[in-house]
C-alpha positions as CSV (number, residue, x, y, z in Angstrom):
1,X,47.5,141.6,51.2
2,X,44.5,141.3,53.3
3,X,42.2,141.0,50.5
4,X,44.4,137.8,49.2
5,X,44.3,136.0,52.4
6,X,40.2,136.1,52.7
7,X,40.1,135.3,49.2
8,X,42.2,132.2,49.5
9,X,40.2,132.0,52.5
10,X,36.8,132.3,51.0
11,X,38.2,130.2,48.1
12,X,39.0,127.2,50.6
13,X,35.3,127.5,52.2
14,X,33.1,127.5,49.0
15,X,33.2,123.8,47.8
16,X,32.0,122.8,51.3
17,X,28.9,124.4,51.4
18,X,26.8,121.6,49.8
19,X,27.4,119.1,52.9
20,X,25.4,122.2,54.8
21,X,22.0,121.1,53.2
22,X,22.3,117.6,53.9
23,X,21.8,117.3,57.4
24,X,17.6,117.5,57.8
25,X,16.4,117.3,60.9
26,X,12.9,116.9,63.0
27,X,11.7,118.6,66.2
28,X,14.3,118.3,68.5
29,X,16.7,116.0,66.7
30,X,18.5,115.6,63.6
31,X,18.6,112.5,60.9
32,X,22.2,112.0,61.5
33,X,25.4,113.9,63.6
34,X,26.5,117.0,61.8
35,X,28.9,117.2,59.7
36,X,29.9,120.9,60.1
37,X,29.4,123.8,62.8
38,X,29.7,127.3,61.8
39,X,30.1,130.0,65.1
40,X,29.8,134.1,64.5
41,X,30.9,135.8,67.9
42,X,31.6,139.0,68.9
43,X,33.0,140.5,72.1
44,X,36.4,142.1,73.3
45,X,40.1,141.6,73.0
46,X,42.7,142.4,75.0
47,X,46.0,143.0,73.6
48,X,49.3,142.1,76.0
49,X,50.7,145.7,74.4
50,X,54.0,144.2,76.3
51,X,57.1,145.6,73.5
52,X,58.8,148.3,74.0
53,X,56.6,150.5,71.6
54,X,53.7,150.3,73.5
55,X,56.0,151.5,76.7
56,X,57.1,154.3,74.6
57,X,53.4,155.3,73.4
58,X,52.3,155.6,76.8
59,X,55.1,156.7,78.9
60,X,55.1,160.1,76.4
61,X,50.9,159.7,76.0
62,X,48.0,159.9,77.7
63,X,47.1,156.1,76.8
64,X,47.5,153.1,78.8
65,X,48.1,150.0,78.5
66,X,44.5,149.2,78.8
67,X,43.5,151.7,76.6
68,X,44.1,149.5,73.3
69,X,41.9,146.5,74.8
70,X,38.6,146.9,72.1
71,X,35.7,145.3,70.2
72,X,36.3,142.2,68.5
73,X,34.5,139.7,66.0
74,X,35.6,136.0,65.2
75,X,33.8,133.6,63.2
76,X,34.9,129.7,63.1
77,X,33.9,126.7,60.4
78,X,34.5,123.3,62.0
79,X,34.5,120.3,59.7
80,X,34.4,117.0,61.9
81,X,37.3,114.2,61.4
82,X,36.3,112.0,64.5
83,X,33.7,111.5,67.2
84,X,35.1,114.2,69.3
85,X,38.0,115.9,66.8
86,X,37.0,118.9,64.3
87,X,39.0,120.2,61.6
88,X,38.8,124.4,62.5
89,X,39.2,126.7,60.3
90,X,38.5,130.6,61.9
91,X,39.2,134.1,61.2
92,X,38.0,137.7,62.9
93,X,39.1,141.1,63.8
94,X,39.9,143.4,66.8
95,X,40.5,146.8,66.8
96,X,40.7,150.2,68.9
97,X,41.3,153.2,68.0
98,X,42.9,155.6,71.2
99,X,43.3,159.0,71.6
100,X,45.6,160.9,73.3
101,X,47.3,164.3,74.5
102,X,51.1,164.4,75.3
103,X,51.6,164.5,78.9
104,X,54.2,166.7,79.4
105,X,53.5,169.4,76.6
106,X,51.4,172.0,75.3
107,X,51.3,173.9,71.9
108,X,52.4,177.2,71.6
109,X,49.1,178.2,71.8
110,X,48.4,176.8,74.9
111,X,46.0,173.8,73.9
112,X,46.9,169.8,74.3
113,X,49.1,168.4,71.4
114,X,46.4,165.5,70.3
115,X,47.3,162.1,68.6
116,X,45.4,159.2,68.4
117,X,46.8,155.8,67.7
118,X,44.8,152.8,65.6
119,X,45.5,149.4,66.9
120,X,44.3,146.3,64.7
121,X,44.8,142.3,64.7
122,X,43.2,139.9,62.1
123,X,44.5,136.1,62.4
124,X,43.4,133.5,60.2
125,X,44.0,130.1,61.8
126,X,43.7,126.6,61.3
127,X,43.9,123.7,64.0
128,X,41.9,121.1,65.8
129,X,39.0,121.4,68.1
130,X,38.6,118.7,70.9
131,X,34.9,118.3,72.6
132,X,35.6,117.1,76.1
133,X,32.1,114.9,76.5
134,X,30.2,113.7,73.1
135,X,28.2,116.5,71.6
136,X,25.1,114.9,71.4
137,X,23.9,111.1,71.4
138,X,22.3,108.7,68.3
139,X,19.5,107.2,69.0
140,X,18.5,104.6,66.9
141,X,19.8,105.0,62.9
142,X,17.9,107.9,62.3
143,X,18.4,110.5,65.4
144,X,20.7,112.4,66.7
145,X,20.0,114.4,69.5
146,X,22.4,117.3,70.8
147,X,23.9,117.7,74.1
148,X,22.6,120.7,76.0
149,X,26.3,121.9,77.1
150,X,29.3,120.8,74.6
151,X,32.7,122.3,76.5
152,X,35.9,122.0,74.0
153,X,39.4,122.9,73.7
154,X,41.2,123.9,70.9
155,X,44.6,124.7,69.5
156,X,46.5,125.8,66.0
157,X,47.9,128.2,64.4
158,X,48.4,130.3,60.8
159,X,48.9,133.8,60.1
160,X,48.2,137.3,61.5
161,X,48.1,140.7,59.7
162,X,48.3,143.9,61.9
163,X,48.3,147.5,61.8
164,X,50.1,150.1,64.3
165,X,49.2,153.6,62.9
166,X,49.7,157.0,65.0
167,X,48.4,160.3,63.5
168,X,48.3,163.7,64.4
169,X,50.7,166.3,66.1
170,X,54.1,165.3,67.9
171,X,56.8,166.6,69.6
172,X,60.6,166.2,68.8
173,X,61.9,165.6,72.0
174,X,65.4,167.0,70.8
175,X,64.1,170.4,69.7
176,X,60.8,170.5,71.2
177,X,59.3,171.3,68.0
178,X,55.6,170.3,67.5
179,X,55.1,168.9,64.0
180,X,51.7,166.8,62.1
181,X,52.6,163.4,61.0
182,X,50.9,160.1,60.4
183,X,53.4,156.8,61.4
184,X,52.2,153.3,59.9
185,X,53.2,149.7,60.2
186,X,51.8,146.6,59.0
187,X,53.0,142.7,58.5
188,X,51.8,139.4,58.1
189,X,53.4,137.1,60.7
190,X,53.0,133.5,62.3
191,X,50.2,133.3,65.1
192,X,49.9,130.5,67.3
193,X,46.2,130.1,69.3
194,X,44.8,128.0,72.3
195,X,41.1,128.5,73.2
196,X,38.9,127.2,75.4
197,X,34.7,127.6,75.3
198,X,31.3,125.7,75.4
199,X,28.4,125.6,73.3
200,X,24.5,125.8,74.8
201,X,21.9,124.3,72.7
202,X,19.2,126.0,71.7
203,X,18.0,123.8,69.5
204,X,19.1,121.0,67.2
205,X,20.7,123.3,64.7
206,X,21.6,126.1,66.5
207,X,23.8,126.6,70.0
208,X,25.1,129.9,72.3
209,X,28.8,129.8,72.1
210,X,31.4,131.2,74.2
211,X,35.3,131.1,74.3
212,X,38.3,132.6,76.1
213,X,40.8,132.6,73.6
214,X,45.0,133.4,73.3
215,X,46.9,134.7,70.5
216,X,50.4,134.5,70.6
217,X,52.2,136.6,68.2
218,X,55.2,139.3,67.1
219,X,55.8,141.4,64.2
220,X,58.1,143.4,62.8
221,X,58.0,147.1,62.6
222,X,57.7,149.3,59.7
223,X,60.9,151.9,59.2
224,X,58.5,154.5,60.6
225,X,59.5,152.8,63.8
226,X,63.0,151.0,63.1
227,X,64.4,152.1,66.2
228,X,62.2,149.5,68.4
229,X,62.3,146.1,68.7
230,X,59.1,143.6,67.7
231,X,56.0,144.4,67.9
232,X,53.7,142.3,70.6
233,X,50.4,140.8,69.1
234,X,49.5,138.3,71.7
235,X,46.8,138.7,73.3
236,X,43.1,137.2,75.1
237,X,39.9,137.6,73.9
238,X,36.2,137.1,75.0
239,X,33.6,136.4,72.3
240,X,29.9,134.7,72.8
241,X,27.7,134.6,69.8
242,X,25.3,131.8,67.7
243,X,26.6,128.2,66.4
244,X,25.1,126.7,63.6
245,X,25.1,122.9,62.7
246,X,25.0,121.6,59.2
């Protein structure tokens, strides 16, 4: 399923990489306002982990909440409609992997019963961007020179796939018996997304970009866990990285 999506994805992305080689540019400015922006970022996400399954994991584990905040990567291509308004188009990944012991229980051999749970959120997204002041000013018919800080705003939505995977040894709670298993749910579910960040040129073509980002989102559960309710997804992460004008 997931190699569909960044296939279509890849698919929709192709035909406009031609208008990247037509923006040429001199020392310090460009012949003419960009047309595109491409940003690669990478930082941390934190997940709200707010469901009930996430109470369940760590009331019986020795995870928090916390504990499934990790290392994320997002990369956005922004096609410009208006002066200030881009067409965004973005995808990325976050995921952690915790481990754990249960907290009230030991094996029969006197060593912790050890688990460790996988955690993972890819959205692909469409919406708008919105630069609060002008990126950068013409000069003349054949300059453009960038602003040295471009804040924006942005806002959409699309699709999410996750996983929730727990492996390793449990214990029935009715018996008491200790037994190996490995418990798995994915979906593909709607994703809605506000962000806000700012881009510091470095150079005509290329920019330090930062956002604070939002991700709301549920999913439903796999029958490995029918007995709880949706799954949370939202979430806020923190990524800086490199933009790119074309």
């Amino acid at each position: 399923m997931r190699t569909r999506f960044f296939g279509g994805l890849l698919a929709l992305l192709v035909p406009t990489l031609p208008l990247f080689a037509q923006s040429k540019g001199g020392d310090g400015f460009l012949f003419s306002a960009p047309r595109a922006t491409l940003s690669i970022r990478g930082g941390v996400a934190r997940p709200s982990a707010s469901s009930d399954v996430f109470s369940f994991v760590t009331e019986r584990l020795t995870v928090d909440r916390g504990d499934f905040a990790g290392l994320s990567v997002a990369t956005d291509l922004a096609f410009r409609v208006q002066s200030r308004v881009d067409l965004l188009l973005g995808t990325g990944i976050s995921t952690r992997v915790a481990r754990s012991q249960d907290r009230y229980y030991e094996g029969t051999d006197d060593l912790p019963i050890e688990q460790r749970t996988t955690f993972r959120r890819i959205p692909i997204t469409a919406g708008l961007k919105l630069h609060l002041r002008p990126e950068g000013r013409t000069i003349g018919k054949l300059a453009w020179v960038p602003s040295k800080l471009s804040p924006y705003v942005a806002a959409g939505g699309g699709m999410m796939y996750y996983l929730f995977k727990q492996d390793g040894d449990f214990v029935d709670y009715r018996t008491l018996d200790v037994f190996s298993t490995a418990l798995r749910s994915t979906d593909l579910t709607p994703v809605a997304f506000g962000s806000l960040g700012t881009t510091y040129s470095l150079s005509p073509r290329i920019g330090l970009n930062a956002e604070l980002r939002y991700d709301y989102a549920r999913g439903a559960l796999g029958s490995d866990f029918r007995d709880f309710s949706p799954i949370d997804l939202s979430g806020v992460g923190l990524t800086a990285g490199l933009l790119f004008r074309f």
